[in-house]
Each structure stands twice: as C-alpha cells, then as structure tokens.
GUVEXZA-899617 format. One record per residue (C-alpha): residue number from 1; x, y, z. Coordinates in nm, 2 decimals, padded with zeros to 4 digits. Each point is the difference from the previous one (the first is absolute). Last residue first. Layout:
N
k, x, y, z
NUM, X, Y, Z
...
***
This chain:
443
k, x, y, z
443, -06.56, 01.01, -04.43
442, 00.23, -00.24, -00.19
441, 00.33, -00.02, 00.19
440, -00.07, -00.32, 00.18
439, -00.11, -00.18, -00.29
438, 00.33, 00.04, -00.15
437, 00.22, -00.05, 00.29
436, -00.14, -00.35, 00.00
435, 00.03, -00.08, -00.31
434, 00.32, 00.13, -00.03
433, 00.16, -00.19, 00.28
432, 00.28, -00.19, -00.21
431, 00.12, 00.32, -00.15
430, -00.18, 00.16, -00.28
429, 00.11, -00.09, -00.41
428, 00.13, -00.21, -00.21
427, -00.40, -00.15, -00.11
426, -00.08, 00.33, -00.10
425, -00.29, 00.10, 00.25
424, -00.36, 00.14, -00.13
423, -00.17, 00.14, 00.29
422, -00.37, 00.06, -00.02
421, -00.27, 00.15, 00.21
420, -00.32, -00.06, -00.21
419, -00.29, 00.19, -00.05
418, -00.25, 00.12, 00.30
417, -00.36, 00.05, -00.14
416, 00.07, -00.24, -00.35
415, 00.19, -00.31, 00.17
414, -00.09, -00.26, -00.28
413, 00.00, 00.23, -00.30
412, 00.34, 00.18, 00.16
411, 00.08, 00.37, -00.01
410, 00.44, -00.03, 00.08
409, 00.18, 00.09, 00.27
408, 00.40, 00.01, 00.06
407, 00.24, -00.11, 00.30
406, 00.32, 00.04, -00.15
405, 00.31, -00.23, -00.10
404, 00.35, 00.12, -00.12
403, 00.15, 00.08, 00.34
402, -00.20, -00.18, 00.26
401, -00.39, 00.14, 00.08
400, 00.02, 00.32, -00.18
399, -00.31, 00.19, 00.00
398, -00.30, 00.05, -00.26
397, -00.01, -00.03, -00.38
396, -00.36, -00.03, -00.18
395, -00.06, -00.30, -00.19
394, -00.19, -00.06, -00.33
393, -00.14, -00.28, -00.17
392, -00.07, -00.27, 00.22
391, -00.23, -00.28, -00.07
390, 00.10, -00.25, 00.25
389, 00.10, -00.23, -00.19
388, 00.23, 00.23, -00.21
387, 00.17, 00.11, 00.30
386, 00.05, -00.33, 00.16
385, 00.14, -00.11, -00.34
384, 00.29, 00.26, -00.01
383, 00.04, 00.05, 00.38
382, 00.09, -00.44, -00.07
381, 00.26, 00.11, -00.25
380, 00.16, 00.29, 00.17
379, 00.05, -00.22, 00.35
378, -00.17, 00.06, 00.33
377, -00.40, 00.12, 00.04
376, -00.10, 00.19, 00.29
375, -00.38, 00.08, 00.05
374, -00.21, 00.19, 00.27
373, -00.34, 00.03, -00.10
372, -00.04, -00.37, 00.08
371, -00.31, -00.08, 00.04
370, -00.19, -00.35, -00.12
369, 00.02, 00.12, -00.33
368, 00.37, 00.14, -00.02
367, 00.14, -00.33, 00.12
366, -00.18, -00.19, -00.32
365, 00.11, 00.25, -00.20
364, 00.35, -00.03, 00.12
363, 00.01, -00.37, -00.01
362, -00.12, 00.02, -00.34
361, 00.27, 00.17, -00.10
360, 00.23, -00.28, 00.17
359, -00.14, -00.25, -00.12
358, 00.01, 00.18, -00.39
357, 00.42, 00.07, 00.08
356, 00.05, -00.34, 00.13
355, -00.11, -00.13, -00.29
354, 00.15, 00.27, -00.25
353, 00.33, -00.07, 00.17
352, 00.00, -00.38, -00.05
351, -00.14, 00.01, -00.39
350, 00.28, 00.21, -00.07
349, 00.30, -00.14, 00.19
348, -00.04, -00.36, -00.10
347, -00.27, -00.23, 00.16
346, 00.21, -00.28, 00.22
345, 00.32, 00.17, -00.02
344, -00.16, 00.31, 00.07
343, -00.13, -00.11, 00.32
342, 00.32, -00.14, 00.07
341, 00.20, 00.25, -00.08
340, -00.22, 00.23, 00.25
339, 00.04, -00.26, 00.30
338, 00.37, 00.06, -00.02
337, 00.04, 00.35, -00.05
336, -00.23, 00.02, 00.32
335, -00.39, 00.06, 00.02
334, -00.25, 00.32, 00.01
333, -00.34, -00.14, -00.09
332, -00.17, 00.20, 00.19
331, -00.34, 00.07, 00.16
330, 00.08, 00.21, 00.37
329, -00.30, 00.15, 00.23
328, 00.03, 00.32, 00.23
327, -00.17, 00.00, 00.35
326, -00.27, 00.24, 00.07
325, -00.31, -00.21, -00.05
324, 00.12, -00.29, 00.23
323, -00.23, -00.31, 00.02
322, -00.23, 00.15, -00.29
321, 00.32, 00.09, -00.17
320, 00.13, -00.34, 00.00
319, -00.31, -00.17, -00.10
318, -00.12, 00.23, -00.30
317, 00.39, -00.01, -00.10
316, -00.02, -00.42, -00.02
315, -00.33, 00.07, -00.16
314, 00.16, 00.19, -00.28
313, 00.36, -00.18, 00.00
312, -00.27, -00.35, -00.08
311, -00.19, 00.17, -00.27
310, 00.28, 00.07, -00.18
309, 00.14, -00.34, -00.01
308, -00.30, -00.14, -00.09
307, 00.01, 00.24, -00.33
306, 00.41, -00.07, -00.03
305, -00.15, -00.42, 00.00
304, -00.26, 00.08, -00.24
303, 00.23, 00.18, -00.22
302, 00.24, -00.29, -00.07
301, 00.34, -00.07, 00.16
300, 00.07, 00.24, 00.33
299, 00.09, -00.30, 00.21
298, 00.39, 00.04, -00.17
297, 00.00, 00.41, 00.13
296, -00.08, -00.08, 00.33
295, -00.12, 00.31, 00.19
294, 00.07, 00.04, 00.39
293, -00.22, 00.19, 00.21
292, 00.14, 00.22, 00.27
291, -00.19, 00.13, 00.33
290, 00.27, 00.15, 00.19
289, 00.19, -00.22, 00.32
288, 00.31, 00.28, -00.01
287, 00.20, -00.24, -00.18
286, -00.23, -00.03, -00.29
285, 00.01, 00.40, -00.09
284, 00.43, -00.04, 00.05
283, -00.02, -00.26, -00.23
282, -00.25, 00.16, -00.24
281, 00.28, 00.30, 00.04
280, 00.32, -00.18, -00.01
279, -00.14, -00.17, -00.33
278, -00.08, 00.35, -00.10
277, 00.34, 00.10, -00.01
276, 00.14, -00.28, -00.14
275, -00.20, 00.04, -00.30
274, -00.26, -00.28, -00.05
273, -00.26, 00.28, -00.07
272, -00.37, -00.18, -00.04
271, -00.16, 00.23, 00.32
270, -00.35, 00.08, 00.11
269, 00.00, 00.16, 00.31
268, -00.33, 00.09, 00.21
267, -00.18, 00.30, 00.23
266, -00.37, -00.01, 00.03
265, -00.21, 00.36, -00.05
264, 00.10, 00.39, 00.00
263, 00.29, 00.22, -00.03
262, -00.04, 00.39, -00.05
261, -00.01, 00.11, -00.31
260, 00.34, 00.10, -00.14
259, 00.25, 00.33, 00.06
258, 00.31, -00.09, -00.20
257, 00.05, 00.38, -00.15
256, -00.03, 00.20, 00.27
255, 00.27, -00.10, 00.20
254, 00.20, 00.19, -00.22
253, 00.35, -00.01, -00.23
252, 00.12, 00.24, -00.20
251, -00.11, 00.08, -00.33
250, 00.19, 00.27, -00.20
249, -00.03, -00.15, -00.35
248, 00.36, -00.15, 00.00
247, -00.11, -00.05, 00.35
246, -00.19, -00.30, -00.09
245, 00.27, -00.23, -00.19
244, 00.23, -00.06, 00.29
243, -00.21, -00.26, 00.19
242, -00.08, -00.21, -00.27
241, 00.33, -00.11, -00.07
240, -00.08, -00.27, 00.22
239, -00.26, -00.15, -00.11
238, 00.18, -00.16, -00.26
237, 00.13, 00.16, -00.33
236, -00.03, 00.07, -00.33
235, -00.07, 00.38, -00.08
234, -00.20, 00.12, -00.29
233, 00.00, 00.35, -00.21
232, 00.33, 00.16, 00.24
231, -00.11, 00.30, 00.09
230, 00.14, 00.02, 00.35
229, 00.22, -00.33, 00.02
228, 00.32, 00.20, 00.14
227, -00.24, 00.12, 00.33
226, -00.11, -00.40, 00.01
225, 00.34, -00.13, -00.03
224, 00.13, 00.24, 00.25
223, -00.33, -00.10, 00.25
222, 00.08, -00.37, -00.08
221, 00.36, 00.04, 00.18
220, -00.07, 00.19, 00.29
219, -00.26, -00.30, 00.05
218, 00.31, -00.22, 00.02
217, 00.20, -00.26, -00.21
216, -00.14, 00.12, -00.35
215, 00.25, -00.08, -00.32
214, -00.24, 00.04, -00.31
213, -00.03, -00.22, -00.32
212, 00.04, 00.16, -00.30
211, -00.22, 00.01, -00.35
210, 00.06, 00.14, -00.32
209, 00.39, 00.05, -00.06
208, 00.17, 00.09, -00.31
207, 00.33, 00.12, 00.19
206, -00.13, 00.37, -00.04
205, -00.31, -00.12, 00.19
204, 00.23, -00.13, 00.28
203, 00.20, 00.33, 00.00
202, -00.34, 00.18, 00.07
201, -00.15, -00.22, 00.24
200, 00.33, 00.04, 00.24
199, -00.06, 00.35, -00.01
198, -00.33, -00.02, 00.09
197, 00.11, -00.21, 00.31
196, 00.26, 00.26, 00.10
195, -00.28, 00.25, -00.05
194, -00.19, -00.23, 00.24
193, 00.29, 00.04, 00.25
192, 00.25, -00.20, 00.11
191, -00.08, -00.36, 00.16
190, -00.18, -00.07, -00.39
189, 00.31, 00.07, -00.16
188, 00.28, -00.18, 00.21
187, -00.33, -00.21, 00.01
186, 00.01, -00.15, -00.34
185, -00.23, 00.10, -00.27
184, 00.04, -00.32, -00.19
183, 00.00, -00.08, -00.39
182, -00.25, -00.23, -00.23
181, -00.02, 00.02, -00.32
180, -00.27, 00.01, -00.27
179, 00.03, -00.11, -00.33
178, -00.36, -00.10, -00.05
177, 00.17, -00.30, -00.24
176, 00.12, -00.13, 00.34
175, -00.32, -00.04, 00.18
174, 00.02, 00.11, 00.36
173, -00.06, -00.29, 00.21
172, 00.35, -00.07, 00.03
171, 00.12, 00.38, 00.06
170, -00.20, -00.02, 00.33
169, 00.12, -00.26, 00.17
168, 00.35, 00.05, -00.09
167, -00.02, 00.34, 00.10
166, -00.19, -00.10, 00.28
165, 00.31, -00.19, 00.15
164, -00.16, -00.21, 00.27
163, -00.01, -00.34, -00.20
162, -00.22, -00.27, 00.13
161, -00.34, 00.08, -00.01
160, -00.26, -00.24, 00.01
159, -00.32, 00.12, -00.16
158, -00.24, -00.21, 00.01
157, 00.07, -00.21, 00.33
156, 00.19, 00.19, 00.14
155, 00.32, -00.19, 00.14
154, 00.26, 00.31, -00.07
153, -00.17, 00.19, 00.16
152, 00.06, -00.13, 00.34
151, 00.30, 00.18, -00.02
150, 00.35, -00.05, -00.13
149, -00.10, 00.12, -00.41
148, -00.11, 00.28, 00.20
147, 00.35, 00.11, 00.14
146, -00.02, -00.05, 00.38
145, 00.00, 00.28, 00.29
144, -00.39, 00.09, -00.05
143, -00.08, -00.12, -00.32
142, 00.24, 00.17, -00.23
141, 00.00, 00.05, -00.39
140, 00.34, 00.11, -00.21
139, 00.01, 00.25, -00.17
138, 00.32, 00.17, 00.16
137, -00.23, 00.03, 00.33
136, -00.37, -00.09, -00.01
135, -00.18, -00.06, 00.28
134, -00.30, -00.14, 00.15
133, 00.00, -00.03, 00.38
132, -00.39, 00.11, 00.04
131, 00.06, 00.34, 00.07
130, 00.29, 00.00, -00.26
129, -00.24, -00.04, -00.26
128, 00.19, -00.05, -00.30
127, -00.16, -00.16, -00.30
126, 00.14, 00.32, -00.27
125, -00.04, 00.01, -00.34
124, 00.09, 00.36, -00.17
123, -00.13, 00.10, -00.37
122, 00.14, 00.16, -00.33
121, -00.12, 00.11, -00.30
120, -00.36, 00.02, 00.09
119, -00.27, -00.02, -00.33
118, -00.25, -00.06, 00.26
117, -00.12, -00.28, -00.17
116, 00.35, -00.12, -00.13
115, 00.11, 00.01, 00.39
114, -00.33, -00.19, 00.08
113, 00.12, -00.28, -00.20
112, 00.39, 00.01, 00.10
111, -00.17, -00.05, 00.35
110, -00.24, -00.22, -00.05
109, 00.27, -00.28, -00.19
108, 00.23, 00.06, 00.31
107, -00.18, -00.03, 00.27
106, -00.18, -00.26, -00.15
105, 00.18, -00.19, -00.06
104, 00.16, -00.30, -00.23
103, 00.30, -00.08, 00.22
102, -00.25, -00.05, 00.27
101, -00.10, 00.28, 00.28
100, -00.06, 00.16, 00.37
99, 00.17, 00.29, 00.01
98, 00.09, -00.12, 00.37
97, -00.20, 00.37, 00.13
96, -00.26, -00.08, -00.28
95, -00.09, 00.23, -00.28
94, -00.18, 00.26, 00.00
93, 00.00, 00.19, -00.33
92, -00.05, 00.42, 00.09
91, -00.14, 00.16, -00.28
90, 00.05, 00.40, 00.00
89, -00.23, 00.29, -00.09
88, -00.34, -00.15, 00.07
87, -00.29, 00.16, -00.15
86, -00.30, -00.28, 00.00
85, 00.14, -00.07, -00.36
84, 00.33, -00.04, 00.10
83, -00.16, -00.29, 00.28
82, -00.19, -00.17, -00.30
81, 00.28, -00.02, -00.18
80, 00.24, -00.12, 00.24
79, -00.28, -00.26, 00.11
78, -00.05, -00.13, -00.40
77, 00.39, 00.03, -00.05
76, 00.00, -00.24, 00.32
75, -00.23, -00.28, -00.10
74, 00.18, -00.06, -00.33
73, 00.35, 00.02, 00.13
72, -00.15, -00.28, 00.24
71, -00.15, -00.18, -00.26
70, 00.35, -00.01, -00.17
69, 00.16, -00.10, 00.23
68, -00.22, -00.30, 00.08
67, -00.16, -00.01, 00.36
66, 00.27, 00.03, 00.27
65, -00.02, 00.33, 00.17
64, -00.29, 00.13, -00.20
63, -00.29, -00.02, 00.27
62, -00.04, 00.41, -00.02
61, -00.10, 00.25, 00.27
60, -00.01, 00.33, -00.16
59, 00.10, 00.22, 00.28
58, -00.15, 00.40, -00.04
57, 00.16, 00.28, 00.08
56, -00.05, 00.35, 00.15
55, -00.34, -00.09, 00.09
54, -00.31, 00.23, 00.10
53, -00.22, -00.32, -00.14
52, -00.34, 00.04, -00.21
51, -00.26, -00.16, 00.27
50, -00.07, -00.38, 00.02
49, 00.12, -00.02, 00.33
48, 00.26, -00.23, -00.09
47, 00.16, 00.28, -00.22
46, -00.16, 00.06, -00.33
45, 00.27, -00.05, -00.28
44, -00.22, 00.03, -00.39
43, 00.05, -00.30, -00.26
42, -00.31, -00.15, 00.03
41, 00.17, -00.32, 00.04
40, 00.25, 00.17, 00.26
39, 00.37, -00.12, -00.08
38, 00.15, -00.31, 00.23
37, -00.08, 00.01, 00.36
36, 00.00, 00.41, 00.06
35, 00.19, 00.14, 00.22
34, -00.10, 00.35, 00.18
33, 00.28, 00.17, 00.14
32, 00.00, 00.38, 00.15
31, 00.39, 00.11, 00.04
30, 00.22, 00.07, 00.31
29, 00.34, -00.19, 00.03
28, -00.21, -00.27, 00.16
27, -00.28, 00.00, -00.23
26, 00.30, -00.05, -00.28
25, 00.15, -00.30, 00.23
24, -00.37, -00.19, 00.00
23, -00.07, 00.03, -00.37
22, 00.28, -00.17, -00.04
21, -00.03, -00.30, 00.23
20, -00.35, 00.04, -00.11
19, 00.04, -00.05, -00.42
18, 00.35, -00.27, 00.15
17, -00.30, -00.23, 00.20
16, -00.20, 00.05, -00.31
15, 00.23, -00.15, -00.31
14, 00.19, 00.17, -00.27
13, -00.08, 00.37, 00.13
12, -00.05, 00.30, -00.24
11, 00.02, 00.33, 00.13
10, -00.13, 00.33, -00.12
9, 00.15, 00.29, 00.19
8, -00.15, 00.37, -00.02
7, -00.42, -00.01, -00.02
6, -00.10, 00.38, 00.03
5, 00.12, 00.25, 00.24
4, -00.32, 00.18, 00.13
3, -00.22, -00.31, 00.10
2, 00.10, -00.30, -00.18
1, -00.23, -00.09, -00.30
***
C-alpha cells in the first residue's frame, strides 16, 4: 500500500494536535504521512484524495488522552492492530511533549498494554522535543528553563502536572502486580553513542527492567535514541523522537514529501487552548485590530441558546468577510486560570469542556460554510471536536508552520472541489504571532 517500500512506522497518537505534531517532524525528516482521525470504518487507509496512499506511515489520531484508561488501552490495541495488519514494523505511541497525565494513565496503562500485544520486552519513553524547549536531563522534565512541575502546566485543567520526575510519573500508573519497573537511560549514555545507548538497555534488562524514560536535551540527542531504537516493537515518545526513526530504513529527508494543494477560500481561527501560549496569541490576534468573537461558556445553557449562538458567528462572518474577504476571523473561548476555575466552578470540569468543546465545533462548521478553506484550530481538545464536526477522516501532511504544527489538507463534505487547509496547533505551542505567520506561509 506504499509504493515500493511498503507501510514502515505505525503510530498511535492520544489526541490530534500530538497525531500532526508527529506526523509533521517524520515529513520533515523525509517520509509520506497520511493520518487518519481515529481507524477507517471500512477498514482500508485512502489518502485524502481517496486513492490507496504511497505512505511510509500512517498517524492514527486518537481522543484517548483523558477518557477512562481503560477505554483508552481499548482504543489503541484496536489502532496498533489495525496498523500491524496494514504491514507496519514498529508502533510509535505519541504521547504529549508535557506527558500529559493522572496517577491513573494512560501513558502508562497503554503502554504496558501494547507491550503485551507486541510481546516487546522492553520499551523507551521519551517527551523531549528540544525544538520546542522540552527536555529531559536525569529524568527529569523541562519546559524551557523551568522543571515542568514549575510551568504553566502545572495549572491544566485535566491534567495538572506537578512532578517532573517521569520515573515517578510513569512507574505510578504502571500496575504493581504487572511487575514492571521503571529505569532511566541517562545522557552520559544517550550523549555517547547509540551503542552506548544499547548498552545501557541491556544492563537495565538484566536489572528486571521494562520501560525507561530517555535523557534528550538536543536533536543530536533524539537521533542516538532513534539509531539505538531500531527494532524495538513500540516506542513511547513525543514528537520528537520522530526525527531519528526514518533513516533506520534509509530515508532522508525531501521536499517532496509535504507538497499539498494549493490554498484556496476564507481564512479563520478557532481556538479553546487556555495555554499561555495561545493566550499571547488570541491577544496578540486582538491587538492587531482582528476580527475576534468571544464565546461565553455560562450563556451556553440549553441547545436552543448554542443553536442561536451559532447562527449569530455565521452571519457575524458573512458580514465581516463581505466588508473584507481577505482578512482572517478569530471564535475562541481562550480565557485566564482565573476565569477558567470559575467556569468550572459553576458547571464542573466535564460538563464545562464538552460545552465549550460542541460551540466551538460548531463554530468551525459554521466558519467552514460561509468560506473558510483556510482553518486553524488551537488546543488538542477543541482540534478534537472541530474535527469530528466537520466530518474529517483523513489528513494529508504538508509543511511546517512552527515546530510541531503543519499545515495539512483534508477531502471535506462541505468544501468538496478545493478541501480544507488545516492546522491543528497544541495549545503550548507557536510564538505570539503564529497566526499570523501561519497564514502567511500557506501558498
């Protein structure tokens, strides 16, 4: 199903900002992507032409970040078989760059499960992206120059993390009848060699060990690890790692490989991230007199009043664009630490994100039909649900934008002669003018 070298790397993502984050670093080092939202319902991987795909990996995108453990272990032995049986040789889990988790998973949980299924004796988890200023050094997890349990991390509001020793992280979720333990690969080894690194996975496996966690403070770094992680049955890692895995088959990277459509129709943002990172950027957007509407999460009661709301960001749009057809349009419902605990004080954390997450998807469909061609959506969660509204099934990978976030396309029901342009950012990530920059470079 790949042109002459067959389907190589299968990789499993836990939510779809981190499935193109990843997908976006292995077009980079030289592969052909297609990612798939969720597993194809007739089971088969056409790329978003409809055509059987010349890929040398496929991205399940997955929304398993913080359902039940296990439903996610569920959800990603289904994609890991499904990818093994469309001929990949290695699973890649993609987890993301903050190894975003609870006590109870599902890092953890998914990994030991896909280990069993792959009947893998001992695996490597890696968050570091170094591009991005994640960084792991004697286990511990850096966000740019603070520890992670520092950052604004710490304040998510699903998954706070406040401890930056993965090992601890990691060996809590693991369960302890499993017998599994945790070691690190630290970077006296990793800074070596990758037979320094192989060595280093050999005495940890004589010490009874399944699963280490992976010092990375540079790229030089992640290409050892990847060289030392040849033929290793599943990887867990960030995007990151992503660049060292092709050449263990002789790719290198091309231009080539994140050639898209040329871009076409209305330009707009939709964006439920209340990062730090894209508050800077709806501020920045605002600043620089854009179009921005503002969604209220506590007006948002009953269906009727989400339906009204709706209707009003479509004709608001028509307006806008009929004054000014070039000039991009913001719906969020990006907000302080502050104005979030209040929300979910008022509703509780699940009934507030799924809210914001349906407005927010229907914001995007509602953009979409008056014209947008040219759509970027911030936050994992909300690219979750503006995916899913907006029937999308399949994406194929073009050019980075920011490290970790492409410009891809995808076949769309609504936009069926041109498709979609679509960037799908991690809330962490982009400076304060990515939305600008990103339009910019989109030919």
């Amino acid at each position: 199903m790949a042109g002459t070298r067959g389907l190589l790397l299968g990789c499993i993502a836990d939510d779809f900002t981190g499935a193109t984050d990843l997908a976006n670093n292995l077009v980079r080092a030289g592969m052909r992507v297609v990612q798939t939202i969720g597993l194809p319902a007739d089971g088969q991987a056409p790329d978003a032409d409809g055509h059987a795909p010349e890929a040398d990996a496929l991205v399940v995108a997955l929304k398993s970040r913080t359902i039940a453990a296990s439903d996610a272990v569920a959800q990603s032995l289904a994609a890991c078989r499904w990818l093994r049986a469309q001929g990949a040789e290695q699973i890649y889990f993609k987890v993301c760059s903050t190894f975003d988790s609870t006590p109870a998973g599902n890092i953890g949980p998914v990994l030991a499960a896909l280990m069993d299924e792959l009947q893998c004796r001992f695996s490597i988890a890696t968050p570091a992206f170094p591009d991005n200023g994640r960084t792991v050094f004697k286990g511990h997890l850096f966000v740019g120059d603070v520890l992670l349990s520092d950052s604004g991390m710490r304040h998510h509001p699903l998954t706070p993390m406040t401890d930056a020793n993965l090992l601890r992280v990691l060996q809590a979720q693991l369960d302890p009848a499993g017998g599994r333990q945790v070691g690190l690969i630290d970077h006296r080894s990793v800074a070596t060699s990758a037979a320094a690194v192989g060595e280093r996975i050999a005495a940890l496996q004589e010490q009874g060990v399944a699963m280490a966690i992976a010092d990375a403070v540079s790229n030089d770094d992640l290409m050892r690890l990847g060289a030392a992680a040849k033929g290793m049955a599943v990887v867990c890692a960030g995007s990151g790692l992503a660049i060292g895995l092709p050449a263990n088959w002789g790719i290198r990277p091309s231009a080539a490989a994140a050639v898209l459509p040329a871009a076409a129709g209305r330009r707009a943002i939709v964006s439920g991230s209340c990062s730090s990172a894209t508050q800077a950027q709806v501020a920045a957007f605002i600043a620089a007199a854009g179009s921005a509407w503002a969604l209220d999460p506590l007006s948002e009661d009953a269906e009727d009043a989400e339906d009204a709301t709706t209707s009003a960001i479509a004709a608001w749009a028509q307006q806008q664009w009929q004054a000014r057809p070039d000039q991009p349009l913001l719906v969020y419902s990006t907000a302080d630490t502050a104005a979030v605990a209040q929300v979910q004080a008022s509703l509780g954390v699940a009934a507030a994100g799924a809210r914001v997450e349906r407005a927010l998807a229907a914001a995007a469909r509602a953009l979409v039909a008056q014209g947008a061609g040219q759509l970027i959506v911030a936050g994992g969660e909300t690219s979750g649900a503006c995916v899913q509204a907006l029937q999308i099934d399949r994406l194929r990978i073009g050019a980075q934008i920011d490290p970790g976030v492409p410009w891809c396309h995808a076949a769309l029901p609504l936009r069926p002669d041109s498709g979609l342009h679509l960037a799908l950012k991690s809330g962490n990530f982009g400076g304060s003018d990515f939305f600008s920059r990103a339009f910019a470079l989109l030919p």
